[in-house]
C-alpha positions as CSV (number, residue, x, y, z in Angstrom):
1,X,178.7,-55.5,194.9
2,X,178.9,-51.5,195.8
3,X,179.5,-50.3,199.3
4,X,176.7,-50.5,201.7
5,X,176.4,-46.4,203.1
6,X,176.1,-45.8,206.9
7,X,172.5,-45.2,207.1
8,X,173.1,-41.4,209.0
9,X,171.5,-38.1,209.1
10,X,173.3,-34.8,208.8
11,X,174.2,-32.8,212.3
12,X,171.1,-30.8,213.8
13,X,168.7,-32.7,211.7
14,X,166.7,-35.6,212.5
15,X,163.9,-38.2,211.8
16,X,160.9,-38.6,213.5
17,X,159.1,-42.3,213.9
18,X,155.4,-42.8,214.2
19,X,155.2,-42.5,218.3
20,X,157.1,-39.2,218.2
21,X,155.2,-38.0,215.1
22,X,152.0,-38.5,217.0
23,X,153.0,-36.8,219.9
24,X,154.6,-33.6,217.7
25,X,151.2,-33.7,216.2
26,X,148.9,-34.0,219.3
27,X,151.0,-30.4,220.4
28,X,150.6,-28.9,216.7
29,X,146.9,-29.4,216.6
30,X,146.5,-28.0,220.2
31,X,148.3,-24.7,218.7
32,X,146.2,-24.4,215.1
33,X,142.8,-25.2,217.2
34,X,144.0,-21.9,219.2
35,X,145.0,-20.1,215.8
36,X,141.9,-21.0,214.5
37,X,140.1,-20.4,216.9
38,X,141.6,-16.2,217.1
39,X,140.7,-16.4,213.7
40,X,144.2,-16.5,212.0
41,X,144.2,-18.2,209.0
42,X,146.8,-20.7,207.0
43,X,149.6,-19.4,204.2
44,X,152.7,-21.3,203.0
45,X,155.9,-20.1,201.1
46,X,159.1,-21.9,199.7
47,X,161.4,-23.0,201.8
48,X,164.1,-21.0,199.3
49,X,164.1,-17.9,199.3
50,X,166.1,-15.4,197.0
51,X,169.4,-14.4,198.8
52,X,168.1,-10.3,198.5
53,X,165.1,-11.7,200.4
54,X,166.7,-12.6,203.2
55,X,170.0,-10.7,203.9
56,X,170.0,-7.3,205.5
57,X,166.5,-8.1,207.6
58,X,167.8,-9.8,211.0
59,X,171.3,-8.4,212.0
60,X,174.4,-9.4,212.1
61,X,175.0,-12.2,214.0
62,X,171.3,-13.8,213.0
63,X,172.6,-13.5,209.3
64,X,175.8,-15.9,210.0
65,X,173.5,-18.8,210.6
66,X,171.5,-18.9,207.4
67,X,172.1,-22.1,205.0
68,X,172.7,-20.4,201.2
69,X,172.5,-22.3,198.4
70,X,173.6,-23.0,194.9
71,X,171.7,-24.6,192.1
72,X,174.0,-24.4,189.0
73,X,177.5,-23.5,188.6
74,X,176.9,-19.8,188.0
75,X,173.0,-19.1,189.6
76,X,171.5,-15.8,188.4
77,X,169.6,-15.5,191.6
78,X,171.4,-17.1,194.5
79,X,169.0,-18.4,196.8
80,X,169.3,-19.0,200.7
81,X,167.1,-21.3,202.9
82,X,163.9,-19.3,205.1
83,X,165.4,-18.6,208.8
84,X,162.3,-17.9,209.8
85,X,158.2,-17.4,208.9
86,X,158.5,-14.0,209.4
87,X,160.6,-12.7,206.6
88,X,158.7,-14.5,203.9
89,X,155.7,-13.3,205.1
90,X,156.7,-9.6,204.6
91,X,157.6,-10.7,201.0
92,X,154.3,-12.3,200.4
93,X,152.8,-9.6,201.7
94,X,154.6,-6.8,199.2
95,X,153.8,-9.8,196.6
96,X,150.0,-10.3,197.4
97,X,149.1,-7.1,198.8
98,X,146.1,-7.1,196.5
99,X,144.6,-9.9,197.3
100,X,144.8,-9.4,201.0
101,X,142.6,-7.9,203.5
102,X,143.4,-5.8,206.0
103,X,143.6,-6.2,208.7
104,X,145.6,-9.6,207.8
105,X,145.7,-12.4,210.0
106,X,147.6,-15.5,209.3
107,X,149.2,-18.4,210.6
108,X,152.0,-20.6,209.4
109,X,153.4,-23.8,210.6
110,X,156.3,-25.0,208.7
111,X,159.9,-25.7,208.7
112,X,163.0,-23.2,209.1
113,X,167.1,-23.8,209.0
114,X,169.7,-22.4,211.0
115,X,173.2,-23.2,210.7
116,X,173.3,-23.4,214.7
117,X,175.9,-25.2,217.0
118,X,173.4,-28.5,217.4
119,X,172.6,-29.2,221.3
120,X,169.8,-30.3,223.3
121,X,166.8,-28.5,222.1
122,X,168.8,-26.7,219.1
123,X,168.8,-28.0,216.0
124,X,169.2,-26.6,212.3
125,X,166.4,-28.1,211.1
126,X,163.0,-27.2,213.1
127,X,159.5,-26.6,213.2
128,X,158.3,-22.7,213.7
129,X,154.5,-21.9,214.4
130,X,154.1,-18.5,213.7
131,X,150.8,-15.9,214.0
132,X,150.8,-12.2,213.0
133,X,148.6,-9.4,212.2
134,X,149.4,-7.1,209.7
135,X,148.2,-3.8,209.0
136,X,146.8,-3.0,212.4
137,X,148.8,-0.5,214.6
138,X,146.8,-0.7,218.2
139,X,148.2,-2.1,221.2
140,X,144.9,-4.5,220.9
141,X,146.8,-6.5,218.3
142,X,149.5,-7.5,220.1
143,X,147.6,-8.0,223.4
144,X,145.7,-10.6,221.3
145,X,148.9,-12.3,220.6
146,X,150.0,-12.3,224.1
147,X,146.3,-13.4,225.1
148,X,146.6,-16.5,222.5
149,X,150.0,-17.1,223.2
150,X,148.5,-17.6,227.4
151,X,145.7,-19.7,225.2
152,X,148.2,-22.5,223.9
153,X,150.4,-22.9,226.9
154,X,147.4,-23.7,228.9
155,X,145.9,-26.0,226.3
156,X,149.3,-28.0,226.0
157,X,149.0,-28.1,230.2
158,X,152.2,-26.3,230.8
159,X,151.3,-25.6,234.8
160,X,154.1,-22.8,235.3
161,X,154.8,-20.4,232.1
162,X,156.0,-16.5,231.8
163,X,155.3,-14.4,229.0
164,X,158.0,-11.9,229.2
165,X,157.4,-8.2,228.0
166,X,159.2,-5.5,226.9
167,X,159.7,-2.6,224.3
168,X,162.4,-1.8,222.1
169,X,161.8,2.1,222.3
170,X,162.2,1.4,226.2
171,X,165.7,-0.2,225.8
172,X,166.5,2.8,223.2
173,X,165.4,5.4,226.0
174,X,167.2,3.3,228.8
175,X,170.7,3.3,226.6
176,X,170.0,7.3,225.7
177,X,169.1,8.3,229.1
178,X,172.1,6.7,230.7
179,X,174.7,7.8,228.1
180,X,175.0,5.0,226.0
181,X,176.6,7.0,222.6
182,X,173.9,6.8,219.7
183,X,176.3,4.7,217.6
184,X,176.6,1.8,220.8
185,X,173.2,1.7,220.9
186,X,173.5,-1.8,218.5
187,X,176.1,-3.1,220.9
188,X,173.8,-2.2,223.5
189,X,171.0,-5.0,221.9
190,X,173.8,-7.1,221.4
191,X,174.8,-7.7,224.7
192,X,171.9,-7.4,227.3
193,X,170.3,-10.4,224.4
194,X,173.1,-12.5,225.9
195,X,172.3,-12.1,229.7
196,X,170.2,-15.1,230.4
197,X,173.4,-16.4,229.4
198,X,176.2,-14.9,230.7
199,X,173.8,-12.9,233.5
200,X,174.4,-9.4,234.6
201,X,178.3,-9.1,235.5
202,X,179.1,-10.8,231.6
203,X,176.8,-8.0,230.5
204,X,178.5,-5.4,232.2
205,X,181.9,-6.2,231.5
206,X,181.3,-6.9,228.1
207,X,179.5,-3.5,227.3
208,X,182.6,-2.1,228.5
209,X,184.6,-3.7,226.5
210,X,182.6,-2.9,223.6
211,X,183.8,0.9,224.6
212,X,180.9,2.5,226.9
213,X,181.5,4.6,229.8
214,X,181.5,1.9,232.9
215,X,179.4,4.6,235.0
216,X,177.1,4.8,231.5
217,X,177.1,1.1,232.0
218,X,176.3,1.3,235.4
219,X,173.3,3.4,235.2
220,X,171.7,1.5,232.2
221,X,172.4,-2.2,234.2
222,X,170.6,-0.8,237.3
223,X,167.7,0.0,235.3
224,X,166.9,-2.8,233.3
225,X,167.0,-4.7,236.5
226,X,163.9,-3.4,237.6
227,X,161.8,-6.8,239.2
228,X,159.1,-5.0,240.9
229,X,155.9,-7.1,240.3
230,X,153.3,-5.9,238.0
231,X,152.9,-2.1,236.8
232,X,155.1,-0.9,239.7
233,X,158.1,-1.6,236.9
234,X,157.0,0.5,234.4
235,X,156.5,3.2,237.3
236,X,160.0,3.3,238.1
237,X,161.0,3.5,234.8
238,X,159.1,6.2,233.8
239,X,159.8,8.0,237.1
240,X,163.4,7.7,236.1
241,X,163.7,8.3,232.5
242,X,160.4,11.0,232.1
243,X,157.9,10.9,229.3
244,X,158.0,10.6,225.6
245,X,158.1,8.4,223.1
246,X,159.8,5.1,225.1
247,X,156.8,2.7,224.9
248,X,156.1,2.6,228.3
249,X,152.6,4.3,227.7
250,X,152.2,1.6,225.4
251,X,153.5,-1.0,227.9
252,X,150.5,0.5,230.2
253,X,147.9,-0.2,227.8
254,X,148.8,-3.5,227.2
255,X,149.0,-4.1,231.1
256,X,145.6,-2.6,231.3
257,X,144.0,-5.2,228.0
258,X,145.8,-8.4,230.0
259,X,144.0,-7.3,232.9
260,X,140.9,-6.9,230.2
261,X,141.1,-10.7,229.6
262,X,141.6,-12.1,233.0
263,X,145.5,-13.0,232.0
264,X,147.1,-13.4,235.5
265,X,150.3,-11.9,236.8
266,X,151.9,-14.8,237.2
267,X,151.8,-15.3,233.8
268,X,153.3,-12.4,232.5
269,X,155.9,-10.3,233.5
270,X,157.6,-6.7,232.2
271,X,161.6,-8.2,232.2
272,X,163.9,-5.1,230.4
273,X,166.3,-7.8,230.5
274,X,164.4,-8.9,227.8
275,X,165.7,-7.8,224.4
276,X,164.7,-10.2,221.1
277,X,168.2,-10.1,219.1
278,X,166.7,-10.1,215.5
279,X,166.8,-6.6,214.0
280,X,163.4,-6.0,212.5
281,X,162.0,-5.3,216.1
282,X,160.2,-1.5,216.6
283,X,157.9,-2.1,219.4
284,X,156.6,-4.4,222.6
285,X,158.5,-7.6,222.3
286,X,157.6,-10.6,223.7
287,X,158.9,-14.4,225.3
288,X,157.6,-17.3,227.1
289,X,160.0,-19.0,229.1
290,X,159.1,-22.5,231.3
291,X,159.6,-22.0,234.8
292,X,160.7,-25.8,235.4
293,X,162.8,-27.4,233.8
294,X,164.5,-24.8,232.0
295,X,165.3,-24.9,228.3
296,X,165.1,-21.4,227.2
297,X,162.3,-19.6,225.6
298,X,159.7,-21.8,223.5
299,X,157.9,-18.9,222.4
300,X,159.0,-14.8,220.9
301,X,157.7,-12.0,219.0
302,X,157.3,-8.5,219.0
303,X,155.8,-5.5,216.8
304,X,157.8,-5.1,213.9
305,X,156.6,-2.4,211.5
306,X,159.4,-1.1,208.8
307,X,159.9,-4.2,207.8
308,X,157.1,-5.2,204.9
309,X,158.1,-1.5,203.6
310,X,161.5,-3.2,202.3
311,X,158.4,-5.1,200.0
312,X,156.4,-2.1,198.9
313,X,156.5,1.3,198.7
314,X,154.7,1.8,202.6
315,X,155.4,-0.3,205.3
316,X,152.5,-1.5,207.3
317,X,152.4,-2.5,211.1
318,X,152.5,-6.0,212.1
319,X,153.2,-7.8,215.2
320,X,152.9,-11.5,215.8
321,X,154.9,-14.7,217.7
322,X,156.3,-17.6,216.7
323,X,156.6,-20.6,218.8
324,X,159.4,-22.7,218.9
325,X,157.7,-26.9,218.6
326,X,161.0,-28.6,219.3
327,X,161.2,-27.3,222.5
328,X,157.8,-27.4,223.2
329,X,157.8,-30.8,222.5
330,X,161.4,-31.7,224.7
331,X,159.5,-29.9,227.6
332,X,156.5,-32.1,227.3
333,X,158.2,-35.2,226.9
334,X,159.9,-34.3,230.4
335,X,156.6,-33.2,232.2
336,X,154.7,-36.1,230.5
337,X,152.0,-33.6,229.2
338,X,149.9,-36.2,226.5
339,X,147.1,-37.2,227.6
340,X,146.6,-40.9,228.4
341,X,145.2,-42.1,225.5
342,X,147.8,-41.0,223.4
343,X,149.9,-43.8,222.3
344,X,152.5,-45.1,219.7
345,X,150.2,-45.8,217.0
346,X,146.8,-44.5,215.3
347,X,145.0,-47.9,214.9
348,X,142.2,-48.5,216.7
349,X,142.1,-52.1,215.5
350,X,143.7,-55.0,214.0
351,X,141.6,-57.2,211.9
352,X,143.4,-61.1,211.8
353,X,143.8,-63.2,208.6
354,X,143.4,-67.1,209.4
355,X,144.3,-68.0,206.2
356,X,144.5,-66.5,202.3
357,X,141.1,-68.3,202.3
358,X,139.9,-66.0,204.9
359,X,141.1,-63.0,203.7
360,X,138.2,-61.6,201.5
361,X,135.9,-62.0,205.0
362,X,138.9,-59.9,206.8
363,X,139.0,-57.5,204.1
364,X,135.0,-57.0,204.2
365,X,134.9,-57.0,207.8
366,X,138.1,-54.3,208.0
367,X,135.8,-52.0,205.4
368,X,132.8,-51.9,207.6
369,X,135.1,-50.9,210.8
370,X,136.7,-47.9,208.4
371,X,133.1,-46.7,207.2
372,X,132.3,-46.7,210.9
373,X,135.5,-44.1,211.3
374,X,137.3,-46.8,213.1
375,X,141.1,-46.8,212.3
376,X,141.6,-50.6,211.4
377,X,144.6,-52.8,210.3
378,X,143.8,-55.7,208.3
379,X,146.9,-57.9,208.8
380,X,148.9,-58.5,205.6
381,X,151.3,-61.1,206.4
382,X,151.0,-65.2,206.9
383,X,151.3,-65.2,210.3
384,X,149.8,-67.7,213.1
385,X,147.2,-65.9,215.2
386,X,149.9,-65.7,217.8
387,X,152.4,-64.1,215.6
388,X,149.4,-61.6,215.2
389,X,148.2,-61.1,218.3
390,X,152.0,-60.4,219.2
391,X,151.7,-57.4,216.1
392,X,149.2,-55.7,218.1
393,X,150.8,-55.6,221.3
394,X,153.9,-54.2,220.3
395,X,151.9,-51.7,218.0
396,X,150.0,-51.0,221.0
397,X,146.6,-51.4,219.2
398,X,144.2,-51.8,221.6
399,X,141.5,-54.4,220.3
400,X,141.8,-57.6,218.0
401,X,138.8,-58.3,215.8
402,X,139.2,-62.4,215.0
403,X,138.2,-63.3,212.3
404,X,138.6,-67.6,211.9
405,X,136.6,-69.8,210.2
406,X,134.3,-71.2,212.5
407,X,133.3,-67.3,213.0
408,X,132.8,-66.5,208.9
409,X,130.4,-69.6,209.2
410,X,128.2,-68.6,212.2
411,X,128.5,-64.7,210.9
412,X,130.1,-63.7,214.5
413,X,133.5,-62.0,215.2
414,X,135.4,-62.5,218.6
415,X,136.7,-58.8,220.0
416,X,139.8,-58.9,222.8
417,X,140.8,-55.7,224.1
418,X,144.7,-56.5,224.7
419,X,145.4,-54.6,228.0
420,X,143.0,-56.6,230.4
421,X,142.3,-59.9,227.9
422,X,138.8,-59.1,227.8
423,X,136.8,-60.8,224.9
424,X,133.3,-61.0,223.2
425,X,131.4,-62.7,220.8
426,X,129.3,-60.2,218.7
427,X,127.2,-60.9,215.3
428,X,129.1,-59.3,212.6
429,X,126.3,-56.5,211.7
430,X,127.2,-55.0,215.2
431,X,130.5,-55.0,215.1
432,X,131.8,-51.3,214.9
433,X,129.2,-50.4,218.0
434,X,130.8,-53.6,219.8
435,X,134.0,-52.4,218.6
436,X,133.2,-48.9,219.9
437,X,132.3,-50.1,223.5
438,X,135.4,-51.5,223.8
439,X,137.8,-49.1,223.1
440,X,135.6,-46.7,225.5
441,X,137.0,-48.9,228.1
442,X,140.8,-48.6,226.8
């Protein structure tokens, strides 16, 4: 006989069972009714992308994590796994181009790998849901993604929520203006990415370390940890570093939209903290953190627009977000955000089986409940009624439709709604509206 294997699944990746894959999709329809409903539209794209694809688009330390592949011995094209939505969209746009209209809006909800370090609410195997526009260069495209990123974290009923805002021309201007050399400008991103982290004194010393003048390092720490509420922020700043191009005119315009669509303060906040690692970034960039508990952002994005030029011969601006479900998920596991009704299964109602002699009526009886739009289970085993009734309890379907053989004969069916033991005789030909009633009461 050959060894039994230790059922297992690889670090960072996991299985999902039908209670959690009902509540991962009660949260994943929330966020495509809001894409929908912005008018972004669904694309897919291999999870393998070629290795030229990938490398050179997110920076350094981004690049480390992403799972290559081999398929042969001596691959013409060596391939690597999608890190992200975001990258293969740029090449389907270069690829496509043609058949696309401009501006383009899409959506994509799919899987990505990262070779990460796996921890609670980290994996290397996870769900992104991403939504961009491309080929549209006004601030109003990515105040609508801030506006429907608002949308889904008050449809999933997250009660406290910050969408945190900045620019990547204002860090640039922040770095220049307080003598940050040209070349530690990188090093700059680098290390203010890390200071949720390691907070303001790891940032410090580690820019220093990194070889920038400590009064350089000074100036630039005392600016990005500007908190004053609102626009009052982006008044400072500008008082301090002057005009020109450092995105804090476009900073104002998007304050000004927000305000346009009712988004409150509360919910959105300019943090210079704030920096996006991934390289690709050229404009506002954007993060949602949860207030309570705390498990890191759930949501980023930013304006990005060099980077479809590395598929075609003119780049075209696009900004979008991407939401991050597993933590989305963790968070409303831990603030019990389903609604009620939500359970561990999808059946509606389980049909018994008295006998094999009663199992044609059961079948028949099963079909009209399904034609109704009734999810049903006809039991397939050769169980007691008991044994059954037991079935659906632990399922947690909600009503029995029992079907023995004194009911065949008088053309009846006895209901019994498991949580309160409730039961009714009904004629078979109203069944589904009987059936109906019932679970209104679940």
């Amino acid at each position: 006989m050959s060894r039994v294997i230790a059922p297992r699944t690889p670090k960072g990746f996991r299985d999902f069972l039908p209670e959690t894959m009902l509540r991962r999709s009660y949260a994943l329809d929330r966020i495509r009714e809001v894409f929908h409903l912005f008018g972004f539209e669904p694309i897919d794209t291999p999870i393998l992308e070629l290795h030229e694809t990938l490398f050179g688009k997110y920076g350094e330390d981004a690049e480390q994590l992403i799972f290559t592949a081999q398929h042969g011995r001596s691959a013409k094209d060596p391939l690597a796994m999608r890190y992200d939505l975001t990258v293969p969209l740029a090449r389907l746009v270069g690829q496509y181009e043609s058949q696309l209209n401009l501006p383009f809006k899409r959506y994509h909800i799919a899987p990505v790998f990262r070779g990460e370090r796996p921890q609670r609410g980290r994996y290397r195997e996870f769900w992104q849901c991403d939504a961009d526009i491309v080929g549209a260069a006004s601030m109003s495209a990515d105040a609508e993604i801030i506006i429907m990123m608002h949308e889904i974290l008050k449809r999933l009923g997250f009660p406290q929520f910050i969408i945190k805002i900045n620019h990547r021309k204002l860090l640039t201007a922040i770095g220049e203006y307080s003598g940050v050399p040209q070349d530690k400008l990188a090093d700059l991103y680098r290390s203010v990415d890390k200071f949720d982290k390691i907070g303001a004194e790891g940032v410090q010393k580690e820019l220093i370390e990194r070889g920038i003048d400590a009064a350089a390092v000074s100036r630039m720490m005392d600016l990005i940890q500007s908190r004053e509420p609102g626009g009052d922020s982006l008044d400072r700043a500008a008082k301090t570093i002057g005009g020109g191009d450092n995105g804090l005119a476009e900073l104002r315009e998007l304050a000004e939209l927000l305000a346009d669509a009712s988004i409150a303060d509360e919910h959105y906040d300019f943090d210079f903290t704030m920096v996006r690692g991934l390289g690709y970034y050229t404009g506002p960039i954007f993060e949602t953190v949860i207030s309570q508990p705390n498990l890191g952002s759930i949501s980023g994005g930013g304006r990005y627009d060099n980077l479809i030029g590395m598929f075609r011969r003119q780049s075209l601006p696009t900004t979008g977000t991407s939401f991050g479900i597993e933590r989305i998920i963790d968070l409303m596991d831990e603030l019990d955000l389903y609604p009620p009704h939500l359970g561990g299964t999808l059946v509606q109602a389980l049909v018994t089986v008295f006998s094999e002699e009663t199992r044609r009526a059961s079948t028949r009886i099963g079909g009209q409940l399904r034609a109704a739009g009734i999810n049903t289970e006809v039991y397939l085993g050769r169980r007691k009624l008991g044994r059954q009734l037991a079935h659906a309890d632990k399922k947690g379907i909600p009503i029995v439709v029992i079907v023995g053989p004194d009911e065949i004969a008088a053309g009846v069916v006895k209901l019994r709604r498991l949580r309160d033991g409730s039961e009714a005789t009904v004629p078979e030909a109203g069944l589904a509206r009987a059936v109906g009633e019932f679970l209104s009461n679940c």
